[in-house]
VOVO-38628 format. One record per residue (C-alpha): z, y negated, x negated; residue in one letter; residue number from 0. Coordinates in nm, 3 decimals. Example, Ala and Ser with C-alpha at 12.3 -4.5 7.8 and 13.67 -1.06 7.14 Angstrom:
+---------+---------+---------+------+-----+
:       z :       y :       x : type : seq :
+---------+---------+---------+------+-----+
:   0.780 :   0.450 :  -1.230 :    A :   0 :
:   0.714 :   0.106 :  -1.367 :    S :   1 :
+---------+---------+---------+------+-----+
END
This chain:
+---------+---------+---------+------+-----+
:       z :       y :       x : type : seq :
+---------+---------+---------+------+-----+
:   8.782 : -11.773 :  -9.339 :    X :   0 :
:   8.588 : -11.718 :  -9.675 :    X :   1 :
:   8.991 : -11.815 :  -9.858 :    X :   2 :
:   9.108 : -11.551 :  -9.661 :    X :   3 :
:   8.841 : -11.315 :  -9.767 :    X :   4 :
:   8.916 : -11.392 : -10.146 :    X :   5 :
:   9.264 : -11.398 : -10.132 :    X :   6 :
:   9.257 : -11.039 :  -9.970 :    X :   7 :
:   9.007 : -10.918 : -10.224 :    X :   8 :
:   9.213 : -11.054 : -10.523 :    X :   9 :
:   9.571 : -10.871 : -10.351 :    X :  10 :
:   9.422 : -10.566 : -10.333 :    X :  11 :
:   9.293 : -10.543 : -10.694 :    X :  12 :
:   9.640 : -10.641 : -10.780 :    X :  13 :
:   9.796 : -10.394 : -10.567 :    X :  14 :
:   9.565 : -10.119 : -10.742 :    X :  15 :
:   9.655 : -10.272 : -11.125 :    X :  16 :
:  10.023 : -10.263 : -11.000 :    X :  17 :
:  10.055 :  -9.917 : -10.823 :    X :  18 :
:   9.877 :  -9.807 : -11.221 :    X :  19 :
:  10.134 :  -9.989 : -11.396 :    X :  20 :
:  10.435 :  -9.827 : -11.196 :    X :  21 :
:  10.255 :  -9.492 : -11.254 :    X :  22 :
:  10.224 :  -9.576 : -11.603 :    X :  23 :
:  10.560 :  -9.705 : -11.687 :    X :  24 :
:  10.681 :  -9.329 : -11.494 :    X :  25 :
:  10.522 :  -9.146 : -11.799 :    X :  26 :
:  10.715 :  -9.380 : -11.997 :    X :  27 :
:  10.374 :  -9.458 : -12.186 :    X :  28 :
:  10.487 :  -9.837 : -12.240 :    X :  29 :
:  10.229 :  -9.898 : -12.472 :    X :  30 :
:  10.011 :  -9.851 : -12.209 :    X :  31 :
:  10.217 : -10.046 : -11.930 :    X :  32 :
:  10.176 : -10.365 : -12.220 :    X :  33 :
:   9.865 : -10.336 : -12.218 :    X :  34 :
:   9.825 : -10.344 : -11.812 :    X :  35 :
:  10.090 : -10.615 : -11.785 :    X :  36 :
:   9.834 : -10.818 : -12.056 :    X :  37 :
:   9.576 : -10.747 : -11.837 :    X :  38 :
:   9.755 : -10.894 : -11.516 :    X :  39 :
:   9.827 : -11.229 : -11.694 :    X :  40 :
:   9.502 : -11.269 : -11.833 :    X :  41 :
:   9.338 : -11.204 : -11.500 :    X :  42 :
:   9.599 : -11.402 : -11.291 :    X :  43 :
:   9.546 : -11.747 : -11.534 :    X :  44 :
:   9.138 : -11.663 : -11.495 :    X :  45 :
:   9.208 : -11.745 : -11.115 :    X :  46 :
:   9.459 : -12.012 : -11.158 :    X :  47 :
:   9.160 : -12.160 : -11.400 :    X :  48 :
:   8.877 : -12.144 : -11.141 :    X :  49 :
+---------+---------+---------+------+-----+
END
C-alpha cells in the first residue's frame, strides 16, 4: 500500500511540472520550458537512484 502511496505522490508532482511546461512552451518562453524539462530529468534519475 505505502508503493502505491509514493507512486501517486510522485505522478501528481509530475502532472503539476508537466501541465507548467505545456503552459510554458504556449508562451513560447522555451528558455524556460529547458529549464523545466532539466528539472524533470534531474528529478526522474533522483528516483530511479533511490
Amino acid at each position: 500500500m505505502e508503493e502505491k502511496e509514493i507512486f501517486k505522490g510522485y505522478s501528481r508532482g509530475l502532472m503539476r511540472q508537466l501541465k507548467l511546461l505545456k503552459k510554458t512552451i504556449g508562451n513560447n518562453d522555451f528558455e524556460q520550458a529547458e529549464r523545466l524539462v532539466d528539472e524533470l530529468i534531474e528529478d526522474t534519475q533522483n528516483n530511479i537512484e533511490d
